[in-house]
C-alpha positions as protocol buffer text, in pm:
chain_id: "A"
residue {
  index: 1
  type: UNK
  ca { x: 0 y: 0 z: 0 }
}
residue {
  index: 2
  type: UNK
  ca { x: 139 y: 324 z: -104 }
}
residue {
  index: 3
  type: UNK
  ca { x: 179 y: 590 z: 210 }
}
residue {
  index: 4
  type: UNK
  ca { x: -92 y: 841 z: 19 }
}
residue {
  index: 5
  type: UNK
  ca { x: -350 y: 541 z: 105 }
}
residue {
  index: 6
  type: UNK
  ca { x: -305 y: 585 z: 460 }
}
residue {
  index: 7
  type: UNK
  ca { x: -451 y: 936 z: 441 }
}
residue {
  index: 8
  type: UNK
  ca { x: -690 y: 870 z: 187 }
}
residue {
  index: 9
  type: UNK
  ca { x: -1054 y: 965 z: 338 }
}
residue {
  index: 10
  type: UNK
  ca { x: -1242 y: 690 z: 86 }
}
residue {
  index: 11
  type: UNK
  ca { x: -1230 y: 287 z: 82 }
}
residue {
  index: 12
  type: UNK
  ca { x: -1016 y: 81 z: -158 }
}
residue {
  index: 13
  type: UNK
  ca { x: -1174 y: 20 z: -483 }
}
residue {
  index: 14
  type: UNK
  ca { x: -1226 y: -321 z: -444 }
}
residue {
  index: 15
  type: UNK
  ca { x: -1515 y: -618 z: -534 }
}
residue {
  index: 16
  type: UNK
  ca { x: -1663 y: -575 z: -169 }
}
residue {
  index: 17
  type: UNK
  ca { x: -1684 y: -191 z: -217 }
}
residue {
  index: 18
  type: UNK
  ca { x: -1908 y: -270 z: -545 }
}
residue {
  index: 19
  type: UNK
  ca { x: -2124 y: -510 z: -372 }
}
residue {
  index: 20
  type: UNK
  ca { x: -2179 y: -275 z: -32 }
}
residue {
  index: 21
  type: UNK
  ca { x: -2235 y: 17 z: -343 }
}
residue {
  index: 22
  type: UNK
  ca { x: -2540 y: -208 z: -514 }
}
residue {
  index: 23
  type: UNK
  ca { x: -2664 y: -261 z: -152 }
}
residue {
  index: 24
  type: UNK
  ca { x: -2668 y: 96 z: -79 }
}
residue {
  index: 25
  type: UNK
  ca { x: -2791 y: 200 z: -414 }
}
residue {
  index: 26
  type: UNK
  ca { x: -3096 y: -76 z: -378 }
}
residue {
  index: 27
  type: UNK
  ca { x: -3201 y: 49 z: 12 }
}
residue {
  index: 28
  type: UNK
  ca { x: -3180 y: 380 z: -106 }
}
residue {
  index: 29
  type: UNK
  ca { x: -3423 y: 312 z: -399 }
}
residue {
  index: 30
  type: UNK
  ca { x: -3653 y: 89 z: -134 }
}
residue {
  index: 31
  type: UNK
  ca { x: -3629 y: 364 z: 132 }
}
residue {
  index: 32
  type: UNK
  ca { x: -3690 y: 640 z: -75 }
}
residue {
  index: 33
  type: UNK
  ca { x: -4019 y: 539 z: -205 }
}
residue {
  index: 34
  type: UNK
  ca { x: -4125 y: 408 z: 235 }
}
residue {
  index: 35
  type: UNK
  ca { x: -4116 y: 749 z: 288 }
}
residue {
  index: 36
  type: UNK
  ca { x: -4262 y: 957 z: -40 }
}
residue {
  index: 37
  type: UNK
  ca { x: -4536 y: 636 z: -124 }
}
residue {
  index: 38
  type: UNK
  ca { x: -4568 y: 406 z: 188 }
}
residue {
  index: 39
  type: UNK
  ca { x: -4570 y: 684 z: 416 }
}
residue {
  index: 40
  type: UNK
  ca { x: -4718 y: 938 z: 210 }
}
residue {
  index: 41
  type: UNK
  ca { x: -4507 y: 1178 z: 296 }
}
residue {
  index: 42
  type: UNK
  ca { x: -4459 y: 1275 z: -69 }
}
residue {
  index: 43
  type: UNK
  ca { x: -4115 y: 1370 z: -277 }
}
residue {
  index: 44
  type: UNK
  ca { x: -4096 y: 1737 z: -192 }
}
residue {
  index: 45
  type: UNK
  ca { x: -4128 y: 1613 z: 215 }
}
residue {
  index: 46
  type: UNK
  ca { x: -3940 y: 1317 z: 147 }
}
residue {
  index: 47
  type: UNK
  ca { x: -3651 y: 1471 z: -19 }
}
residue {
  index: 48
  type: UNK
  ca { x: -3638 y: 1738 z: 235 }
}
residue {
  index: 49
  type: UNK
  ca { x: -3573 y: 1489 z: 512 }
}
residue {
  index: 50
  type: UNK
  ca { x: -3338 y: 1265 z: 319 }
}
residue {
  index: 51
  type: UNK
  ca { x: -3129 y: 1627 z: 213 }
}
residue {
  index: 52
  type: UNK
  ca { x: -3119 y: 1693 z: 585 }
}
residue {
  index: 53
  type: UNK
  ca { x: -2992 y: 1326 z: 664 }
}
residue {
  index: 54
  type: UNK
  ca { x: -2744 y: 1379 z: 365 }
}
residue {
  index: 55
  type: UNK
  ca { x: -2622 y: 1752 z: 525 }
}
residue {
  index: 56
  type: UNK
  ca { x: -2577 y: 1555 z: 864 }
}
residue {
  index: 57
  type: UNK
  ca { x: -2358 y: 1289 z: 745 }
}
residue {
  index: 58
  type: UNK
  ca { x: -2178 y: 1450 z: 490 }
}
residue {
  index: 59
  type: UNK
  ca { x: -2066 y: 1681 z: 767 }
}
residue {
  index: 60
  type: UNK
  ca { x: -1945 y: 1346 z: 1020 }
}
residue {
  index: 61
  type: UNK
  ca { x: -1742 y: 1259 z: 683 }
}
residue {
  index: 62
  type: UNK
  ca { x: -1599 y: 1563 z: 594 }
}
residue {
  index: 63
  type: UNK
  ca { x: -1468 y: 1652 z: 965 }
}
residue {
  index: 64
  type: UNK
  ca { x: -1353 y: 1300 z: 1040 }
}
residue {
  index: 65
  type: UNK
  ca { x: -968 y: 1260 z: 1033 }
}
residue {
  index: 66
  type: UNK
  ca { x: -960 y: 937 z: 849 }
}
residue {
  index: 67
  type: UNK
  ca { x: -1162 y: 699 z: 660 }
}
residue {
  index: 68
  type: UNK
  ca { x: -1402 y: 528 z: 879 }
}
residue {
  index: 69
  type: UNK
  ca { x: -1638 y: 297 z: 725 }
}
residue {
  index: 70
  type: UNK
  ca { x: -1986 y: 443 z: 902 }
}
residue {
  index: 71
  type: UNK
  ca { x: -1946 y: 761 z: 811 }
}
residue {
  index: 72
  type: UNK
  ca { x: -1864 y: 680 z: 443 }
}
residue {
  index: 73
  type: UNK
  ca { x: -2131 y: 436 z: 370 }
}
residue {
  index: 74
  type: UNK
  ca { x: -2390 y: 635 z: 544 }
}
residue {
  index: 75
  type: UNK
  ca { x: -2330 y: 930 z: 325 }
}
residue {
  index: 76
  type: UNK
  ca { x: -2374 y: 711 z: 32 }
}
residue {
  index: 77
  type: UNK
  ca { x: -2684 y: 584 z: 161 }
}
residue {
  index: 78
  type: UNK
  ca { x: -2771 y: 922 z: 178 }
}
residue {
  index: 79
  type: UNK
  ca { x: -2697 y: 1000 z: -132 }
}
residue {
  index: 80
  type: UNK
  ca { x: -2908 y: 720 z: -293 }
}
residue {
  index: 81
  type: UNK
  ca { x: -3201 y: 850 z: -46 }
}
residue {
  index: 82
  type: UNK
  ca { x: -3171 y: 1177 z: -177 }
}
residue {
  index: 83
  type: UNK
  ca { x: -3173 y: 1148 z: -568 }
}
residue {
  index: 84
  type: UNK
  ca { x: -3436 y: 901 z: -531 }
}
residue {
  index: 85
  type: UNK
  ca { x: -3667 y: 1081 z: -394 }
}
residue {
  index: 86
  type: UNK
  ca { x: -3508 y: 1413 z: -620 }
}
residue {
  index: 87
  type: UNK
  ca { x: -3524 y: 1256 z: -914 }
}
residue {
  index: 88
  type: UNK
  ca { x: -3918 y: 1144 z: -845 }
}
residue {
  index: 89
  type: UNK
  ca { x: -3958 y: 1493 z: -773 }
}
residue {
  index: 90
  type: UNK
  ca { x: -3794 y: 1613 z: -1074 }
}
residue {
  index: 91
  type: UNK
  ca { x: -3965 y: 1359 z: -1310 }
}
residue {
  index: 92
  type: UNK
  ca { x: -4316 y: 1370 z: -1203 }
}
residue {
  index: 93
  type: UNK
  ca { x: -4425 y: 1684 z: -1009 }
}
residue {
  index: 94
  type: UNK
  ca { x: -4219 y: 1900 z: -1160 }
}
residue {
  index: 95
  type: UNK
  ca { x: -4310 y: 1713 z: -1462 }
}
residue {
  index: 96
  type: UNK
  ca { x: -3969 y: 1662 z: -1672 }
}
residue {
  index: 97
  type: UNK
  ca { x: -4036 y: 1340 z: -1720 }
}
residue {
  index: 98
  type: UNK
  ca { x: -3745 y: 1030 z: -1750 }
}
residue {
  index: 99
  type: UNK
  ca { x: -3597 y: 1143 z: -2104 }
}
residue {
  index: 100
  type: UNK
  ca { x: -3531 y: 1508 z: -1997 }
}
residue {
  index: 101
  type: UNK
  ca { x: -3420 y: 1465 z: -1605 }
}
residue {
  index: 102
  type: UNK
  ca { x: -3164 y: 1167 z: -1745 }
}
residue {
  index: 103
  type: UNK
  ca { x: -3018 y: 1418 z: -2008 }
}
residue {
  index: 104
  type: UNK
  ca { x: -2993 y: 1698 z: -1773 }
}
residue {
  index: 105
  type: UNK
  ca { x: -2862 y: 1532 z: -1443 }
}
residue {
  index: 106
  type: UNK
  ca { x: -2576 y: 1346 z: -1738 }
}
residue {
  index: 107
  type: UNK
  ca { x: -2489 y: 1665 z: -1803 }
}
residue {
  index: 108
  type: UNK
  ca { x: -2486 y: 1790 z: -1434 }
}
residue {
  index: 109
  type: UNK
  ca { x: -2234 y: 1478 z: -1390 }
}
residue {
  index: 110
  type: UNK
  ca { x: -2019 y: 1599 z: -1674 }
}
residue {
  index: 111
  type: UNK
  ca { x: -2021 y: 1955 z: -1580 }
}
residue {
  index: 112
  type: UNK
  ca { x: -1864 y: 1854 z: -1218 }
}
residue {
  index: 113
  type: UNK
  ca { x: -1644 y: 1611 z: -1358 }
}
residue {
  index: 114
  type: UNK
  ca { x: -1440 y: 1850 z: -1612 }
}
residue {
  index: 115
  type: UNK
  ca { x: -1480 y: 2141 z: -1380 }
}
residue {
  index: 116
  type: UNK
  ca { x: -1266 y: 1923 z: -1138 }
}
residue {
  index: 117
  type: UNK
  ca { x: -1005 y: 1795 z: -1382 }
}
residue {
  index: 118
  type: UNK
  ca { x: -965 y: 2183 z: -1451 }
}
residue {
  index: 119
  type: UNK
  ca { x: -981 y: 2301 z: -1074 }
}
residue {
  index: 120
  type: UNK
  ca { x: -705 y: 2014 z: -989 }
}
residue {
  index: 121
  type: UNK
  ca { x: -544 y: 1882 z: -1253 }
}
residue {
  index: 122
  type: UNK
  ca { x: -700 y: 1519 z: -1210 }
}
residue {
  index: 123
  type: UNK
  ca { x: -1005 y: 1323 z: -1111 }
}
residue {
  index: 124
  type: UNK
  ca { x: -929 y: 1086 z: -805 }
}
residue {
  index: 125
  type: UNK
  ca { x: -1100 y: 762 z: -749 }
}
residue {
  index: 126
  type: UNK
  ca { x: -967 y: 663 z: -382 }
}
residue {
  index: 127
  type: UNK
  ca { x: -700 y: 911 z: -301 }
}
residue {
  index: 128
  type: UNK
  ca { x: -946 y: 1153 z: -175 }
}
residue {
  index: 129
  type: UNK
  ca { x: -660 y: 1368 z: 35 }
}
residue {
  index: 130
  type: UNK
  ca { x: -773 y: 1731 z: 17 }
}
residue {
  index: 131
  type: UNK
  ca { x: -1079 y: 1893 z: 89 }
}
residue {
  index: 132
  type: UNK
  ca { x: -1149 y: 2019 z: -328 }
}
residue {
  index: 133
  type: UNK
  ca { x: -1121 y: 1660 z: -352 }
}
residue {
  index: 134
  type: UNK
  ca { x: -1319 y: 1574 z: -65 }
}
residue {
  index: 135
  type: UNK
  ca { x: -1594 y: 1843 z: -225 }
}
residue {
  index: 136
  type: UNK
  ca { x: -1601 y: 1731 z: -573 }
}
residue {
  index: 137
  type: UNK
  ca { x: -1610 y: 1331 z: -487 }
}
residue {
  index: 138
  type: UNK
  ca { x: -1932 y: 1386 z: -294 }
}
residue {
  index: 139
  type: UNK
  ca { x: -2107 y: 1625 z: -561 }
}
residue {
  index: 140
  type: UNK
  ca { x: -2064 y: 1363 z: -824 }
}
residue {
  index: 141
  type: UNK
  ca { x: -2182 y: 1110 z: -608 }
}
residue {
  index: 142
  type: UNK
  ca { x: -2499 y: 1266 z: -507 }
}
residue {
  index: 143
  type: UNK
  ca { x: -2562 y: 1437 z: -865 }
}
residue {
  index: 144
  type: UNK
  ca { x: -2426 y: 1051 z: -1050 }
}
residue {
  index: 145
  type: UNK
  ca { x: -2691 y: 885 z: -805 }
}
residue {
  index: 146
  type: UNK
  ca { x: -2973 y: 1103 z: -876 }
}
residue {
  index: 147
  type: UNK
  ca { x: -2869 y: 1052 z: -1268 }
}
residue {
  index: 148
  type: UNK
  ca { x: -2883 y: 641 z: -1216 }
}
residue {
  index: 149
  type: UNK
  ca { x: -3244 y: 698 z: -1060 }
}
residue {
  index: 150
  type: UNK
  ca { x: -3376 y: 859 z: -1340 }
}
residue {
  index: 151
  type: UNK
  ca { x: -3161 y: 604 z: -1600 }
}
residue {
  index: 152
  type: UNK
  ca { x: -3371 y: 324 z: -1397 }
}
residue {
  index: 153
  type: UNK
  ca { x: -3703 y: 495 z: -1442 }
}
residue {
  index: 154
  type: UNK
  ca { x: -3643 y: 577 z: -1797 }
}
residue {
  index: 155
  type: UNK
  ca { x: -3520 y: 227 z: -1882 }
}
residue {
  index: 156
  type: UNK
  ca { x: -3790 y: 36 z: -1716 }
}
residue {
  index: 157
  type: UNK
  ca { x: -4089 y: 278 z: -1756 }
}
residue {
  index: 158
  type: UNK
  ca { x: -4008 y: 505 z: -2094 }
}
residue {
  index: 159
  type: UNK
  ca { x: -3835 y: 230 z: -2278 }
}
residue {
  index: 160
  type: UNK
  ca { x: -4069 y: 14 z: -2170 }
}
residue {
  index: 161
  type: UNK
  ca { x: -3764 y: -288 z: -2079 }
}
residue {
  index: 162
  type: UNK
  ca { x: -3961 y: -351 z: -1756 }
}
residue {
  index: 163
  type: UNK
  ca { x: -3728 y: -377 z: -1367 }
}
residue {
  index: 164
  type: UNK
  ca { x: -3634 y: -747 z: -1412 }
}
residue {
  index: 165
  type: UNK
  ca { x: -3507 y: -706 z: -1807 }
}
residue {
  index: 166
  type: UNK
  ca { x: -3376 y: -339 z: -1674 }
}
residue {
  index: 167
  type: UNK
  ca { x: -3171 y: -493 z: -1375 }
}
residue {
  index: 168
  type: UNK
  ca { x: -3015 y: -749 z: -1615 }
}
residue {
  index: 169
  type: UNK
  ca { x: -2952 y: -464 z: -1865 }
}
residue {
  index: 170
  type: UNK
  ca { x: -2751 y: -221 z: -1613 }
}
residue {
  index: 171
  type: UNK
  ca { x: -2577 y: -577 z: -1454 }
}
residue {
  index: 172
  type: UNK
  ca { x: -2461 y: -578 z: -1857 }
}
residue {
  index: 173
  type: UNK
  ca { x: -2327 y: -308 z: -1905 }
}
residue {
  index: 174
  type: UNK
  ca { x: -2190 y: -255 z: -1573 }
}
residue {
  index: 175
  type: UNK
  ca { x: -1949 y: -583 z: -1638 }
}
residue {
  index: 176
  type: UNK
  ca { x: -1845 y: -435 z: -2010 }
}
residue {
  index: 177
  type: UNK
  ca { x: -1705 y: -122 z: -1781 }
}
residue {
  index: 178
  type: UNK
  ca { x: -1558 y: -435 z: -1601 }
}
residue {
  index: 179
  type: UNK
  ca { x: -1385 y: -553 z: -1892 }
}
residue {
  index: 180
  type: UNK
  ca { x: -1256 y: -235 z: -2029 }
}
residue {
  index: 181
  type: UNK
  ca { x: -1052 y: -212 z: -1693 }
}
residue {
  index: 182
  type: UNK
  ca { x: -905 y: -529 z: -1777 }
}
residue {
  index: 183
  type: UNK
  ca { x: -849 y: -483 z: -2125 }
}
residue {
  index: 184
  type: UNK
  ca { x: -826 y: -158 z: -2257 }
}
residue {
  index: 185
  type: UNK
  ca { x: -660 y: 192 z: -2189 }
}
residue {
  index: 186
  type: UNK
  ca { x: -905 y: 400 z: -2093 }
}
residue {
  index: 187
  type: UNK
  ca { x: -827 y: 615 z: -1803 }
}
residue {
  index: 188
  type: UNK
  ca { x: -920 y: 436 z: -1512 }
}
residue {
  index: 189
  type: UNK
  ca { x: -1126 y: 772 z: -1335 }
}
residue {
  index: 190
  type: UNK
  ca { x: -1386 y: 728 z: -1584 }
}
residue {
  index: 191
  type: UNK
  ca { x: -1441 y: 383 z: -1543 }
}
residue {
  index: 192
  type: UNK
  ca { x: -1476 y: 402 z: -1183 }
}
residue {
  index: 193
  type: UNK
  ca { x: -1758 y: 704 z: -1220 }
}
residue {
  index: 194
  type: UNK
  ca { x: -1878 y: 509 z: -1512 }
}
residue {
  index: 195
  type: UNK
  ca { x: -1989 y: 228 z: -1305 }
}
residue {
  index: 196
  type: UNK
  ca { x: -2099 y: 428 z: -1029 }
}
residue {
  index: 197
  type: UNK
  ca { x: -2350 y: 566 z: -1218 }
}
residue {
  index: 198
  type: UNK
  ca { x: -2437 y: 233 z: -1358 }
}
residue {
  index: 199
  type: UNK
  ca { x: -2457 y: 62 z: -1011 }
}
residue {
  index: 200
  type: UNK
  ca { x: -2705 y: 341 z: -896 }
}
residue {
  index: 201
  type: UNK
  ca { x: -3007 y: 251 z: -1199 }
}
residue {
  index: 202
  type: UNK
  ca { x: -2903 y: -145 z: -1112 }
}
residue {
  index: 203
  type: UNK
  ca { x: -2962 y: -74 z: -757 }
}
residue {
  index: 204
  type: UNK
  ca { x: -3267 y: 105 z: -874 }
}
residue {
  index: 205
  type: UNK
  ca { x: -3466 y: -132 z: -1088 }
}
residue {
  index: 206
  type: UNK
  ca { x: -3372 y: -432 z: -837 }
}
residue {
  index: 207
  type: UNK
  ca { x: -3551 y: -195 z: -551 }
}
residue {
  index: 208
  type: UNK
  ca { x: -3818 y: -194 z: -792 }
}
residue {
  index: 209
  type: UNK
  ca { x: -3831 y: -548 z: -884 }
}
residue {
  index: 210
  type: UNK
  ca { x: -3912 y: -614 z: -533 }
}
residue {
  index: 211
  type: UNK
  ca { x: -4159 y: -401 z: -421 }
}
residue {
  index: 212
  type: UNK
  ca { x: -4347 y: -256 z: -690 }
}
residue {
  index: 213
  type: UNK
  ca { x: -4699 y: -494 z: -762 }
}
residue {
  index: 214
  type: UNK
  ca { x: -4718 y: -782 z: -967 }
}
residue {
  index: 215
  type: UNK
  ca { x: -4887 y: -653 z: -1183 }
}
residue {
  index: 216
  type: UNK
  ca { x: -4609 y: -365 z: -1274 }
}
residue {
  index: 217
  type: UNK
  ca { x: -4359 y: -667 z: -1292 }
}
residue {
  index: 218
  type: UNK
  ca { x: -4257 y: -649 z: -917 }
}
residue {
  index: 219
  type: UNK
  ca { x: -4229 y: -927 z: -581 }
}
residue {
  index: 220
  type: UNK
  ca { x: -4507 y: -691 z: -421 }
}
residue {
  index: 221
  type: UNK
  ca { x: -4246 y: -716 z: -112 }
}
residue {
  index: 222
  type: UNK
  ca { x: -4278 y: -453 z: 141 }
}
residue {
  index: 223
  type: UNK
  ca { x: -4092 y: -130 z: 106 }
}
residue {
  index: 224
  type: UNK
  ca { x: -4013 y: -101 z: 501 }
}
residue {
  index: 225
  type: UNK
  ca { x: -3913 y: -428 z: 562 }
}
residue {
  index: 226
  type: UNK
  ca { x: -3762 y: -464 z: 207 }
}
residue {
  index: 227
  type: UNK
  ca { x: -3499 y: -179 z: 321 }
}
residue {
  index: 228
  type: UNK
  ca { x: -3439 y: -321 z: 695 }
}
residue {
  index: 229
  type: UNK
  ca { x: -3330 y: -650 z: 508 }
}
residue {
  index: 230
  type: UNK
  ca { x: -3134 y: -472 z: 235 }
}
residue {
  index: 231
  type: UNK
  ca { x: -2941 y: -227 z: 490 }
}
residue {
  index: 232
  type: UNK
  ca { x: -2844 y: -532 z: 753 }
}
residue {
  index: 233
  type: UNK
  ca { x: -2681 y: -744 z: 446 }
}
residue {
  index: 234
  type: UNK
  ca { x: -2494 y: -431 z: 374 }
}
residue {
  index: 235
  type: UNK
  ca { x: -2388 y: -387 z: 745 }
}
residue {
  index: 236
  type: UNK
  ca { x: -2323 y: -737 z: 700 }
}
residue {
  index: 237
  type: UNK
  ca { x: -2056 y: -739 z: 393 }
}
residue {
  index: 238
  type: UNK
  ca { x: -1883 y: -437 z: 582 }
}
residue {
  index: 239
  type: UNK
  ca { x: -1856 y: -564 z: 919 }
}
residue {
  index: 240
  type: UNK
  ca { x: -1756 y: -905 z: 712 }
}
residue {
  index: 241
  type: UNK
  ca { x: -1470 y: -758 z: 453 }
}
residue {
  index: 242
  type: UNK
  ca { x: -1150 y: -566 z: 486 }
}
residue {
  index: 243
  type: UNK
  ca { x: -1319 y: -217 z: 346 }
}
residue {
  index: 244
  type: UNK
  ca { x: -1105 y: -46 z: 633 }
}
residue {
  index: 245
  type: UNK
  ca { x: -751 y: 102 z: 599 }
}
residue {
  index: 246
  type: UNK
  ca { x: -477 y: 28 z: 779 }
}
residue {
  index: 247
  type: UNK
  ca { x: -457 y: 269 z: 1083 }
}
residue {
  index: 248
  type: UNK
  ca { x: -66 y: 273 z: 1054 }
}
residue {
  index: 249
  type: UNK
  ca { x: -59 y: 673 z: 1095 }
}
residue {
  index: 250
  type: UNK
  ca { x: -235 y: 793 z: 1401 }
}
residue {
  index: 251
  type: UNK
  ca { x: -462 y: 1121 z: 1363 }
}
residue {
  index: 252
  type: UNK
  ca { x: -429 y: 1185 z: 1014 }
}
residue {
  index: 253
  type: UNK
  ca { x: -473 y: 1485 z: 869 }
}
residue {
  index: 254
  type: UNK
  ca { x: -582 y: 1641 z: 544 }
}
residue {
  index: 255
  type: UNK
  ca { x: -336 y: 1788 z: 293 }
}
residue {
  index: 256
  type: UNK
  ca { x: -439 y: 2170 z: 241 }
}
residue {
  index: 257
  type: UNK
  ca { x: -522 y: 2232 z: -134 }
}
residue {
  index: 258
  type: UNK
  ca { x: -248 y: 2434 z: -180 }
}
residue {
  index: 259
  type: UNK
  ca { x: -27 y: 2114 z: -88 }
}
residue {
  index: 260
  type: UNK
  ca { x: -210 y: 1922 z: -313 }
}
């Protein structure tokens, strides 16, 4: 492990990190919609109370000293929470629709993205060591998550593919990001951000597939418990894999920006 990893502020990369990511991205979809449909609380309401959950964690993250697994994961969950329930918002009462909150939020993604290879000269993956870093990471995050909500929607509803077909579609292209790691020379960044977005519809449409009604192609499973189930296997993997860093440098510190 190279000494920048021990101040890193994000997990490694790894095949548990993409697993714990689907987990997150398919209890956010579930526990989006317990709050704005099972609980009627609505997506303006909903996405209100997952922003303020989101504002909350993001703030443990960003003041913690090191990478610690709660923190990170819960902002992710957060961020799942949030563009479900802002991407509903954006799509139906707002009245967009899938097409044109996919196309906008995709450019929203690629806006952040170059404006950080201009700010810093790079896009990091998991060397998050400086707070423009730390900044940037978690706006494309939240913005790439609301994106793979509305990619979900659009596939399965717009395009008509259906959640089960749309699961297996995103799963698809999600390992062809796989093998252009392996095999080809594309800068590794835009993998990485590739599949994030990717995971976030996948997550999406398997939320869907089990709880919307049979007759919309769904288990009919309950939201609630669906996402108490969903978030204890992802405490699960965590508690079960090596996501955590070393702790070989004690109190760790971010490198200022103008280090960077």
């Amino acid at each position: 492990m190279k000494h920048g990893d021990w101040f890193s502020k994000v997990p490694q990369v790894t095949f548990a990190f993409w697993v714990v990511k689907i987990l997150a991205t398919t209890v956010g979809e579930t526990g989006g919609d317990a709050l704005s449909m099972t609980l009627q609380l609505g997506y303006a309401v909903s996405s209100l109370i997952f922003l303020g959950f989101f504002l909350v964690t993001v703030t443990a993250q960003v003041l913690s000293r090191r990478y610690h697994p709660v923190f990170y994961w819960a902002v992710v969950v957060a961020t799942t929470t949030v563009g479900t329930t802002t991407s509903d918002y954006l799509d139906r009462t707002l009245g967009l629709g899938y097409t044109k909150s996919s196309i906008l939020l995709f450019a929203a993604v690629l806006a952040v993205l170059a404006a950080w290879r201009f700010s810093t000269g790079h896009i990091a993956v998991d060397q998050i060591t400086s707070r423009t870093d730390e900044t940037f990471y978690w706006v494309t995050i939240l913005l790439s998550n609301t994106l793979g909500t509305a990619l979900g929607d659009f596939l399965a509803d717009t395009a008509g593919v259906g959640f089960e077909r749309g699961a297996l579609v995103f799963a698809a292209l999600i390992a062809l990001v796989a093998l252009a790691h392996l095999f080809t020379p594309i800068p590794k960044p835009l993998l990485f951000w590739a599949a994030y977005v990717l995971t976030r519809p996948l997550g999406a449409t398997l939320g869907d597939t089990l709880t919307k009604p049979h007759a919309d192609g769904g288990l009919a499973l309950g939201r609630i418990w669906s996402s108490l189930v969903i978030g204890a296997a992802m405490v699960a993997v965590i508690a079960l894999t090596s996501l955590r860093r070393p702790a070989r440098v004690p109190e760790p510190q971010l490198i200022p920006d103008e280090a960077a």
